[in-house]
C-alpha positions in Angstrom: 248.5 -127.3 16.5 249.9 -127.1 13.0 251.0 -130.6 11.6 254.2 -128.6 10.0 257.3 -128.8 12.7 258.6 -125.7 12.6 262.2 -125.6 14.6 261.5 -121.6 15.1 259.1 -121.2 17.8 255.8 -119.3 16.7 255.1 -116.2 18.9 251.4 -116.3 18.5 250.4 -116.0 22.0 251.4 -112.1 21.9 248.8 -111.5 18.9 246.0 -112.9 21.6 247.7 -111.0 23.8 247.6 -107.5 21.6 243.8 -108.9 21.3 243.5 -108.2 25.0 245.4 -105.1 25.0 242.8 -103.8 22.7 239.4 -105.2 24.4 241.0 -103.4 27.8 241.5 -100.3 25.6 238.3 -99.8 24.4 236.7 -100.8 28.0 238.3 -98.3 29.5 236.9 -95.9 26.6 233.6 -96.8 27.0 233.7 -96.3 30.7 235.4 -92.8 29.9 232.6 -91.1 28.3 230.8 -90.2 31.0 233.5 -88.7 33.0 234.6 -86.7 30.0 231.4 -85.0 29.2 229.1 -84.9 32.3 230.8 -81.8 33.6 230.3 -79.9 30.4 228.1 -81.0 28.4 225.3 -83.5 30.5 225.1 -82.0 33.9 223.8 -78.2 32.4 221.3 -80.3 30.7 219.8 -82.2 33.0 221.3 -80.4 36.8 223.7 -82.3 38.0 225.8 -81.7 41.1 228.7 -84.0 42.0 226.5 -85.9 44.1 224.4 -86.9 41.6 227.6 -87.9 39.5 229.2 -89.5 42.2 225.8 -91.5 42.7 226.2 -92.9 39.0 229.9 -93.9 39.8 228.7 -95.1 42.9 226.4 -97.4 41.7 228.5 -98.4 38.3 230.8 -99.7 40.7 228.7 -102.0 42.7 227.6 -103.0 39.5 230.9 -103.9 38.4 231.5 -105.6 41.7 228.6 -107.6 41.7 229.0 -108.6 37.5 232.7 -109.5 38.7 231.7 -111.8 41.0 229.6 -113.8 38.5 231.2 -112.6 35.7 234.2 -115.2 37.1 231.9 -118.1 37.1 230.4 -117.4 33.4 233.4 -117.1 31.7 234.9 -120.7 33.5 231.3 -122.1 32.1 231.4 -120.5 28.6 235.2 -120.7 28.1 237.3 -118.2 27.1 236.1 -117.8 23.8 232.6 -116.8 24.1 232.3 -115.7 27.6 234.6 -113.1 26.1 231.6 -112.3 23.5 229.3 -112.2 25.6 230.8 -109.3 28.0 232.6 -107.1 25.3 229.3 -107.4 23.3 226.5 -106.4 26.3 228.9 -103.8 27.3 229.1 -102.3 24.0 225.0 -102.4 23.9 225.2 -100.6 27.4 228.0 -98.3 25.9 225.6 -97.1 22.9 222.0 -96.9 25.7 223.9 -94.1 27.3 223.2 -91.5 24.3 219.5 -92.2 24.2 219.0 -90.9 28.3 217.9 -87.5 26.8 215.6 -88.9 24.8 214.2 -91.0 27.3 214.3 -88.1 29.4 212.2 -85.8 27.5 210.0 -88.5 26.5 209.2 -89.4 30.2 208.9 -86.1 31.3 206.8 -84.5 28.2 205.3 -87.4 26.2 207.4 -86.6 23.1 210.0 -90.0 22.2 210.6 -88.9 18.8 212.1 -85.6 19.2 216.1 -86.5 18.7 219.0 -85.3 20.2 218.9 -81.9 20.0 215.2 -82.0 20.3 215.3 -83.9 23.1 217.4 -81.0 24.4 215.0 -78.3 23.7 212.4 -80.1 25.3 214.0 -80.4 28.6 214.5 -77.3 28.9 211.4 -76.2 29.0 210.3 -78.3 32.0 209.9 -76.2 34.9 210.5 -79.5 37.5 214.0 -79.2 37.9 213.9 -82.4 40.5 212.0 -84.6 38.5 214.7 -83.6 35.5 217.4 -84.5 37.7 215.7 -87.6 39.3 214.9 -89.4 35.6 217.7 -88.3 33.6 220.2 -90.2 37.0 218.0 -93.0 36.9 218.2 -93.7 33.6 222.0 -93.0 33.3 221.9 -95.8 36.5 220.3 -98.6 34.0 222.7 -97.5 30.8 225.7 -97.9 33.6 224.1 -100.9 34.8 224.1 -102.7 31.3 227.6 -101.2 31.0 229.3 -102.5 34.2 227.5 -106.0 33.9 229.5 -106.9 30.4 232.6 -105.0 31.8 233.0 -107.0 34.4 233.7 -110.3 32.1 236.8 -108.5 30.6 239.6 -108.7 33.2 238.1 -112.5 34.1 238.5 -113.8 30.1 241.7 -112.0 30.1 243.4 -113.6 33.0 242.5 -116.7 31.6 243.1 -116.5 28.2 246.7 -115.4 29.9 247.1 -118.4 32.2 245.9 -120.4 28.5 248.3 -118.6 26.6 251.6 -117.5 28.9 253.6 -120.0 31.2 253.6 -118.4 35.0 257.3 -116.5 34.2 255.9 -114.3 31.7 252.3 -114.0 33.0 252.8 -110.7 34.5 254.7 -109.4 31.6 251.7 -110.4 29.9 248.7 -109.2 31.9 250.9 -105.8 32.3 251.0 -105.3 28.5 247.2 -106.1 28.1 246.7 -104.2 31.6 248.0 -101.3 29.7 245.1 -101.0 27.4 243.4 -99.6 30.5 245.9 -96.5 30.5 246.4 -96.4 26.8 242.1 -96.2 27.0 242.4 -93.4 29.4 245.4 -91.4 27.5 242.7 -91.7 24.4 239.8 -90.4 26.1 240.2 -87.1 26.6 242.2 -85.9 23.2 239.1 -87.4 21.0 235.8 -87.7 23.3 235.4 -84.4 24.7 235.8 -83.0 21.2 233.1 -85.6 19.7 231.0 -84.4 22.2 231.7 -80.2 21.6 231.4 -80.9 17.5 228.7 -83.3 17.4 226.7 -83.9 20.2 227.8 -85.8 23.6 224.9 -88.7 22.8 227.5 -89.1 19.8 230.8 -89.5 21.6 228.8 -92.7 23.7 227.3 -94.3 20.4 231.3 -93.7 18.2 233.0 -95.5 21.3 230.8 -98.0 21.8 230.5 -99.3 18.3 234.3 -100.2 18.4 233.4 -103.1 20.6 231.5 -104.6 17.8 234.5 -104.3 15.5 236.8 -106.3 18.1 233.9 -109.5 18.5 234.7 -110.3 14.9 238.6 -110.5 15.4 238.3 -112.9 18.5 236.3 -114.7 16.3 238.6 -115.1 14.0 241.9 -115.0 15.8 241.1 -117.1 19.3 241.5 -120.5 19.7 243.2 -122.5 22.4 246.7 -123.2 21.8 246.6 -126.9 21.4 244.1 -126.4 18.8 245.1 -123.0 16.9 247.6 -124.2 13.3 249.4 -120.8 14.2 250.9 -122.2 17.5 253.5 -124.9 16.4 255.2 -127.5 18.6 258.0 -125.5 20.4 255.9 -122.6 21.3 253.1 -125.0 22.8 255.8 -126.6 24.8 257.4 -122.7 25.7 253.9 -122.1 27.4 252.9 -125.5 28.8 256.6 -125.6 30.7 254.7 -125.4 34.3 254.9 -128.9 36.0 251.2 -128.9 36.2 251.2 -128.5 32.0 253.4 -131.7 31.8 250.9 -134.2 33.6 249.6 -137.0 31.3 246.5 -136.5 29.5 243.9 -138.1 31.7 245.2 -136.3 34.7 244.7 -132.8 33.2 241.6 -133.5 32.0 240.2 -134.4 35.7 241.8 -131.8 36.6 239.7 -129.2 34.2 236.6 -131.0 35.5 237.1 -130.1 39.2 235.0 -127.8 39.8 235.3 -124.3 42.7 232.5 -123.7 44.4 232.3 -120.0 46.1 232.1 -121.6 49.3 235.2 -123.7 48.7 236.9 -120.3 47.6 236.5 -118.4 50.4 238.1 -121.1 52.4 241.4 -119.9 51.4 243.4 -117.4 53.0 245.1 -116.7 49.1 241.5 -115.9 48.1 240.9 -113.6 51.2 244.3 -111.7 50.4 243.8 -111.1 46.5 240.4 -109.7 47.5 241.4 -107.6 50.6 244.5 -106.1 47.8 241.6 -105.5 45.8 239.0 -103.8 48.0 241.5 -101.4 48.6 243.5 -100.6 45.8 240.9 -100.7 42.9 239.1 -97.6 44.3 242.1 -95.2 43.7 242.4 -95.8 40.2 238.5 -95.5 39.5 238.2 -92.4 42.0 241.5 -91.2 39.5 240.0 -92.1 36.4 236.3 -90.7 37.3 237.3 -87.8 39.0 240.2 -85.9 37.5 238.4 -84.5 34.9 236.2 -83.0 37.4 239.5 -82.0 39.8 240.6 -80.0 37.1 237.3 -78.0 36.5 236.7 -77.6 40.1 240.1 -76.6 41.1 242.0 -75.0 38.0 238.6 -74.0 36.0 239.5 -75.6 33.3 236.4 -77.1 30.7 236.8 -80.6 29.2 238.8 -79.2 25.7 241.3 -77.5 28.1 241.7 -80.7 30.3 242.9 -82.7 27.4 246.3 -81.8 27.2 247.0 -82.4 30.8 244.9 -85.4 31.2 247.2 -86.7 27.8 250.2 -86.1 30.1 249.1 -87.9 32.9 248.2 -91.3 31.1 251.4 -90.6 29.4 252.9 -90.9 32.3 250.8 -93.9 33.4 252.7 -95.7 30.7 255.6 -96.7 33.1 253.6 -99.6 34.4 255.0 -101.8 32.1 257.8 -102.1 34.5 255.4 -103.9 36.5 255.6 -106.7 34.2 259.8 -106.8 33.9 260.1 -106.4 37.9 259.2 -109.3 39.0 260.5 -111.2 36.1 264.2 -110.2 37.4 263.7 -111.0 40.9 262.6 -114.5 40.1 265.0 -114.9 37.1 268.5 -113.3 38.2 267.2 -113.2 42.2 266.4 -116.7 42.2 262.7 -115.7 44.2 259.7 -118.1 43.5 256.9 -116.2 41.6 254.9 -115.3 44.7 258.1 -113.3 46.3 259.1 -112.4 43.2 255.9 -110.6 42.9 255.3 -109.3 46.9 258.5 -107.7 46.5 257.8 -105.6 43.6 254.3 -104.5 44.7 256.3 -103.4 48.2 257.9 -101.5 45.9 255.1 -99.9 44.0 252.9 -99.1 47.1 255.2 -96.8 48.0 254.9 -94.7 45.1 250.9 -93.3 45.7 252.6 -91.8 49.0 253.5 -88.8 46.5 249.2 -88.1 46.4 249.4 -86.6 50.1 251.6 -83.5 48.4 249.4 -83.2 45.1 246.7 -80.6 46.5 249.3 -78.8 48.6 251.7 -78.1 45.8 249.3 -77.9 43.4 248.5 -74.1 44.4 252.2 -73.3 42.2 250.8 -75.0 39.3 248.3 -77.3 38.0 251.4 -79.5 36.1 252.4 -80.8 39.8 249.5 -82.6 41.3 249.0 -84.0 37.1 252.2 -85.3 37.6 251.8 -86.8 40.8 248.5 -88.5 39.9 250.3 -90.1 36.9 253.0 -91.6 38.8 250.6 -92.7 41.6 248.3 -94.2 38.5 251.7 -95.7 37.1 252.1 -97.6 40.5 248.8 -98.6 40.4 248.8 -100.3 36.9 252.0 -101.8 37.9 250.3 -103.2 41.3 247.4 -104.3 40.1 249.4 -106.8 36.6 251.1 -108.1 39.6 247.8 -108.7 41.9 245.7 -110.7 38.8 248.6 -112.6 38.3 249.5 -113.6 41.9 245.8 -116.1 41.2 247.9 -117.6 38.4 250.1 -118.3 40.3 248.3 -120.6 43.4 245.3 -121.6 42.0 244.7 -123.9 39.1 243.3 -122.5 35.8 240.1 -123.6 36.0 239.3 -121.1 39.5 241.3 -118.3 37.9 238.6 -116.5 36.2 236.3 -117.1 39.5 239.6 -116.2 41.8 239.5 -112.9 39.7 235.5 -111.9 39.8 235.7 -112.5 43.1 238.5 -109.9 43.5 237.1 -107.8 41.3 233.7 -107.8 43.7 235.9 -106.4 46.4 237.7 -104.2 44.1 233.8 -103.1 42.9 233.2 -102.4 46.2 236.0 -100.4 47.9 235.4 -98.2 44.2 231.6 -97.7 45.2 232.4 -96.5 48.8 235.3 -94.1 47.4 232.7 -92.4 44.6 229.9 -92.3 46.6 232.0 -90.6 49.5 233.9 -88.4 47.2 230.4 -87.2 45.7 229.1 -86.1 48.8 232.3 -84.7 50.3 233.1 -82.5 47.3 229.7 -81.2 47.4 229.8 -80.5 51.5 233.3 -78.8 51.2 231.8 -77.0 47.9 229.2 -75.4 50.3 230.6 -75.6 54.0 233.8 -75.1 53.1 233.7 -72.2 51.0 233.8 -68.0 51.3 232.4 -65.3 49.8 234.3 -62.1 50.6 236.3 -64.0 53.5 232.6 -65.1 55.2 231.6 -68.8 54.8 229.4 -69.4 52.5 226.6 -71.3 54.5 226.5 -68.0 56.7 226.1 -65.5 54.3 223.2 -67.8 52.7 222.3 -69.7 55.7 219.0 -70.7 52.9 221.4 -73.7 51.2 222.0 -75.3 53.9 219.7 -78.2 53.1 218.8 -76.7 49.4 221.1 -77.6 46.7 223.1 -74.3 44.8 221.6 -73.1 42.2 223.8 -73.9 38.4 226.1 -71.5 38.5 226.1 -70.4 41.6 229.3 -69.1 42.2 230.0 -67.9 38.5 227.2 -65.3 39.3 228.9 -64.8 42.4 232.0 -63.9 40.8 230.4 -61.6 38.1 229.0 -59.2 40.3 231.9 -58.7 42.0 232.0 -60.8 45.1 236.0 -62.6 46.2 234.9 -66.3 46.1 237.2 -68.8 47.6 235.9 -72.3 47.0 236.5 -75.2 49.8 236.2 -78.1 47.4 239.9 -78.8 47.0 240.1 -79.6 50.5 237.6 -82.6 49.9 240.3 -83.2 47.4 242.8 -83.3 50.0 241.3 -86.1 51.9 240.7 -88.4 49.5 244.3 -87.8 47.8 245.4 -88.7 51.4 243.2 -91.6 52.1 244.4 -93.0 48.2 248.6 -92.0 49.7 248.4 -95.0 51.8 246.4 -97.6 50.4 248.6 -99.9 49.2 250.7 -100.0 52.3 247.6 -100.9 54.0 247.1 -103.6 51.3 250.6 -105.2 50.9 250.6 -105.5 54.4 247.2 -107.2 54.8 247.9 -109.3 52.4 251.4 -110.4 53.6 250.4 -111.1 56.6 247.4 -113.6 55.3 250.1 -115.4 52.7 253.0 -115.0 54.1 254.8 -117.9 51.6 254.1 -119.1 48.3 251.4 -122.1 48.6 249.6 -123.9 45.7 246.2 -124.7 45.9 245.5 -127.8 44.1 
């Protein structure tokens, strides 16, 4: 703390928290990439289906899950500071693996690991085992994503805590909802610069760009982070602003047993407010990764439209996603002018967001006027989500003490990991059953005109050659859409219920 008094109060904890805003922006960029270039640039390379993509989400999640669940523990042993290295900088490594797969590929399959990119490319090509292309190019995608979800998981942890360091429990979700924004501000980013790194130089090039920015951010939490009793840029008043809670005005000796009690996992799962962060979790966390992974491939399976196209739209719908940072201010009223305790304060106003995602069950039935509606709808339900999910994270703020938060939150985050691997796996397969048993060819199904693909995947292109030699081809695989839009619709519902029932009242763990 600086030895000057000032009688202004600093504002320093919002630069840590513009810190986190950016380390959630560029994880969400780096988790991107791949959904932003598989569909047009990797899959015709190496020939993917949506199974095989939905495999790599599949598994990215469970990774995630698993990496949040210890990811929680690491960063309460590191500390804030370099638990937060740690994560951004092994998912920045994983970030940059993904652009040598091709090599790898072509060095596996034909000997040749010097050949480059576009060498690598020309290589492939001429293998003749389209299985074993297919098989080695997924598997080593699966270790890149592995490498990638493992230092991921350590961001939302370090953040939650750095934000119960910084933030006194009033502001916490104003705070977590500015930093959660990242995530959107990530997305909205993504597809107006990645896809058109990819078409101009190479997709290996959009991974290795992205992922060098986490580099860049290590060395300003070097410099910047501290923790606020120690930093000369938070002066007296502000310290006291954010150590207000009762539990920040304990003596000395008490809060420093208190920092030395220690949560085992066991000890955590003993308590219903653990069981109803992860349950919100489990289901929530799917929808906005199934939206995040998937509508880039929604709109070139529905509308036809190829990554450059999708940009615009895809701008429009983070755009849109933007209005979560009501999700921060919401609360905040009902527990400043409604008199609510945090915990109500906060139930209330994710009642009110769950309701929004109800809008998904129209998307893929209005969408056949124009592409603009079911965009629009997925923003809003997206909005909700962000808004939902600043609320969630900070509801562990709010009953446990700071030293479980970041293991309250990887434990979350497991569920959450989880509920996202069952959606992308499901959604892979689904999409590419309705793709082939849901789909005509001059008003005949599909499967019974070419009864041979029933157990055989379709060949690229399939239905492109269809449609060039003349054939009317009505494809099923919006109506896979349609079921998982519905199953995202309600939820939340599902959630906030769950959970309310679990903690019905505001209770501190101590």
């Amino acid at each position: 703390m600086s030895s000057v008094k000032s009688l202004k109060p600093s504002t320093f904890r919002w630069t840590i928290c513009f810190l986190l805003f950016i380390a959630t922006t560029i994880n969400y960029l780096d988790r991107q990439v791949l959904s932003l270039t598989w569909k047009d640039f990797i899959a015709p390379e190496f020939h993917w289906n949506n199974n095989d993509y939905g495999n790599i989400t599949a598994l990215f999640s469970i990774f995630y899950a698993v990496g949040m669940l210890f990811a929680g523990k690491f960063v309460d042993w590191m500390d804030t500071k370099k638990g937060f290295l740690w994560a951004i900088g092994i998912w920045s490594v994983g970030a940059v693996l993904h652009a040598f797969c091709g090599i790898a590929t072509s060095g596996i399959l034909t000997g040749n690991w010097l050949a480059g990119f576009h060498g690598s490319k020309e290589l492939i090509s001429t293998v003749s085992n389209t299985s074993a292309i297919i098989s080695t190019s997924v598997t080593l995608f699966i270790f890149a994503r592995f490498v990638l979800a493992i230092g991921e998981a350590g961001n939302f942890p370090a953040a939650i805590k750095t934000t119960a360091e910084y933030f006194p429990k009033k502001d916490r979700a104003l705070a977590t909802s500015i930093f959660n924004a990242g995530a959107t501000v990530g997305a909205l980013a993504a597809p107006v610069t990645i896809p058109f790194i990819a078409k101009a130089m190479g997709w290996e090039w959009a991974f290795i760009i992205i992922g060098a920015l986490g580099f860049v951010w290590m060395g300003l939490w070097v410099f910047y982070y501290k923790k606020p009793h120690e930093h000369h840029k938070v002066n007296e008043h502000e310290l006291t602003y954010i150590q207000q809670d009762q539990e920040d005005f304990a003596v000395e000796e008490n809060t420093v047993q208190a920092e030395e009690r220690k949560f085992t996992f066991k000890e955590c799962f003993s308590y219903r407010q653990t069981w109803a962060f992860a349950f919100g979790k489990f289901m929530t966390d799917g929808v906005w990764w199934f939206f995040l992974f998937w509508t880039p491939a929604y709109l070139s399976s529905v509308y036809k439209m190829d990554s450059t196209q999708s940009a615009l739209p895809l701008f429009v719908l983070y755009i849109i996603t933007l209005l979560s940072i009501i999700g921060g201010w919401l609360p905040k009223y009902f527990v400043e002018k409604k008199g609510m305790n945090a915990y109500s304060g906060r139930m209330k106003a994710m009642l009110i967001f769950a309701f929004f995602p109800l809008l998904a069950l129209l998307a893929q039935p209005l969408g056949s006027v124009t592409y603009w509606i079911p965009v629009l709808i997925i923003g809003i339900a997206g909005a909700a989500h962000q808004a939902w999910s600043a609320n969630i994270f900070s509801t562990v703020g709010d009953m446990f003490p700071k030293k479980a938060i970041a293991t309250i939150t990887g434990i979350g985050g497991m569920a959450g990991g989880i509920g996202s691997f069952i959606i992308n796996k499901s959604s892979g397969v689904l999409f590419d059953h309705a793709h082939k048993a849901w789909s005509t060819v001059d008003g005949i199904p599909l499967l019974e005109k070419y009864p041979q693909y029933i157990n055989e995947r379709l060949p690229d292109g399939f239905f492109e050659q269809l449609e060039k030699s003349g054939s009317v081809v009505a494809d099923g695989i919006d109506k896979g859409y349609m079921i998982i839009f519905s199953a995202c619709a309600v939820a939340y519902l599902i959630a906030w219920t769950v959970m309310k029932i679990l903690v019905p009242k505001y209770k501190v763990i101590k």
